[in-house]
C-alpha positions as CSV (number, residue, x, y, z in Angstrom):
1,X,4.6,-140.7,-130.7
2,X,1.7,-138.9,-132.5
3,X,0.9,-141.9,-134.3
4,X,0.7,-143.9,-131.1
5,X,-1.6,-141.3,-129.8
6,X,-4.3,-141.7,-132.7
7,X,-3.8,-145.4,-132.8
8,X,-4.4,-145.5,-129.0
9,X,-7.6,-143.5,-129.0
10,X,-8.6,-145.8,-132.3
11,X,-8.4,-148.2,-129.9
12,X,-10.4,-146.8,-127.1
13,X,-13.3,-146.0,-129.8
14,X,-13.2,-149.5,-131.7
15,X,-16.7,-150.7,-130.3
16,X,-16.3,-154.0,-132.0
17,X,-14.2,-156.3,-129.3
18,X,-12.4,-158.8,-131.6
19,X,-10.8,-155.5,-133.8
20,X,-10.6,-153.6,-130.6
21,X,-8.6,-156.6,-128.9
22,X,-6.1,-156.6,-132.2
23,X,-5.4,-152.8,-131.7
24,X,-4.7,-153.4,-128.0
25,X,-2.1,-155.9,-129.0
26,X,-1.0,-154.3,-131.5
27,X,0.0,-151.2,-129.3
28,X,0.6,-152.4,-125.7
29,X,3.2,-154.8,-124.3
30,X,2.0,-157.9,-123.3
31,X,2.8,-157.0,-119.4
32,X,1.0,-153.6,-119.5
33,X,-0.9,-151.5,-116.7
34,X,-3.7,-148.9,-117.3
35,X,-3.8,-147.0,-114.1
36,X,-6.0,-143.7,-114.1
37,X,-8.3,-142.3,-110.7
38,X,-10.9,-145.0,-111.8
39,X,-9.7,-148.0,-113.0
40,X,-6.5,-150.4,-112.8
41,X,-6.0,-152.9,-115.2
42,X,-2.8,-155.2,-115.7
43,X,-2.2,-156.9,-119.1
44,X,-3.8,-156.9,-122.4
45,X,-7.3,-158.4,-121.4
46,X,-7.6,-156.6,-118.6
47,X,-7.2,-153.4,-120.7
48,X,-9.2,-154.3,-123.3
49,X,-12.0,-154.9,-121.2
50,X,-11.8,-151.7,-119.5
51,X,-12.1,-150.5,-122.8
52,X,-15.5,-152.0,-123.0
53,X,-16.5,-151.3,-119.8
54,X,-15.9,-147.5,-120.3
55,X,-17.9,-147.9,-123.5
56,X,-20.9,-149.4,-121.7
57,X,-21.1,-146.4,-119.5
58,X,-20.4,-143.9,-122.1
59,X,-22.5,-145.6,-125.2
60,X,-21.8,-143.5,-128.9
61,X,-19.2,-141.6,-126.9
62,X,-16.2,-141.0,-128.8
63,X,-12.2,-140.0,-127.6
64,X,-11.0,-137.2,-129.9
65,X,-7.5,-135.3,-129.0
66,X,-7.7,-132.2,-127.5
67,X,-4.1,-130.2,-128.4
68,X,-1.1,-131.4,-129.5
69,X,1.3,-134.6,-128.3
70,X,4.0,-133.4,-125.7
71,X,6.8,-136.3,-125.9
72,X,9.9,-137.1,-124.6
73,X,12.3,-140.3,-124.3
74,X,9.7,-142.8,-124.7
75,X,7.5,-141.0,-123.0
76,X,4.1,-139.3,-124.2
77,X,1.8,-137.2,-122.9
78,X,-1.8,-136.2,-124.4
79,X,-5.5,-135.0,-123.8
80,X,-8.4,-136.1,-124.9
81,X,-12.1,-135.8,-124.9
82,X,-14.5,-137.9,-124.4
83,X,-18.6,-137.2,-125.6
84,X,-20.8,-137.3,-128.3
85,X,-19.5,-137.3,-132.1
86,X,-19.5,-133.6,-133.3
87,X,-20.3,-132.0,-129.6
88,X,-18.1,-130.8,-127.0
89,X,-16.5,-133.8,-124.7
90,X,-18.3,-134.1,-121.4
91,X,-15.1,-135.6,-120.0
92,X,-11.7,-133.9,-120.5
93,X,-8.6,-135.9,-119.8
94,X,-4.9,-136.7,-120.1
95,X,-2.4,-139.6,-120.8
96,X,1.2,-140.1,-119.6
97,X,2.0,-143.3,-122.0
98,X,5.3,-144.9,-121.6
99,X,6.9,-147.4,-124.4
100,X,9.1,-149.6,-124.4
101,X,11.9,-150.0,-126.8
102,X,9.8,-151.9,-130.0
103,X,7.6,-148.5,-129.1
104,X,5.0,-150.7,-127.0
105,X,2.8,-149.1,-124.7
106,X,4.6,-150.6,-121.1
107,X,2.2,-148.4,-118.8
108,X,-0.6,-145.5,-119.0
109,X,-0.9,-142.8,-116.1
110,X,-4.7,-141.2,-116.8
111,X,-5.8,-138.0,-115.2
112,X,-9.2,-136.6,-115.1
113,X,-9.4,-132.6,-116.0
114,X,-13.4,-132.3,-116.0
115,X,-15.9,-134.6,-115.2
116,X,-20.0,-134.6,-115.6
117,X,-21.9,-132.8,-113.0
């Protein structure tokens, strides 16, 4: 579930969309949901253009971990920051990603911890 962790956020930084749309195939099942306080998206498309979307707003931004990956059953639960390369993350988060049994990404629950002023 660690590895999922870093290849999700790999996904949520890939900036080019054809790789970007690979990963997010790679890693979610093809009837997936995103769901956090400011966006819901259903299937792979959808995510992957929230990806993009969230990229617009945030341009160079970069997700990096923040701690460890707390897991159980197929269940896995992270933070993460979001802000400039090298500079403390203006945005602080959390994950709840659920898999299925091929270890698929079947639904994401985000949270929001701290938010720009």
């Amino acid at each position: 579930m660690t590895d999922l962790a870093v290849r999700y956020l790999a996904a949520w930084n890939e900036t080019d969309p054809t790789a970007r749309r690979r990963l997010v195939d790679e890693l979610f099942a093809e009837g997936a949901s995103y769901i956090d306080p400011m966006a819901e998206a259903y299937g792979r498309a959808e995510i992957e253009a929230t990806i993009g979307a969230v990229q617009a707003q945030f341009p160079g931004f970069v997700f990096t971990p923040v701690g460890g990956v707390d897991t159980h059953h197929r269940q896995a639960r992270f933070s993460w920051g979001l802000g400039p390369e090298g500079s403390e993350p203006i945005v602080i988060g959390f994950d709840v990603a659920v898999t299925d049994d091929a270890g698929r990404i079947t639904s994401v629950l985000g949270f929001l911890d701290k938010l720009p002023a």
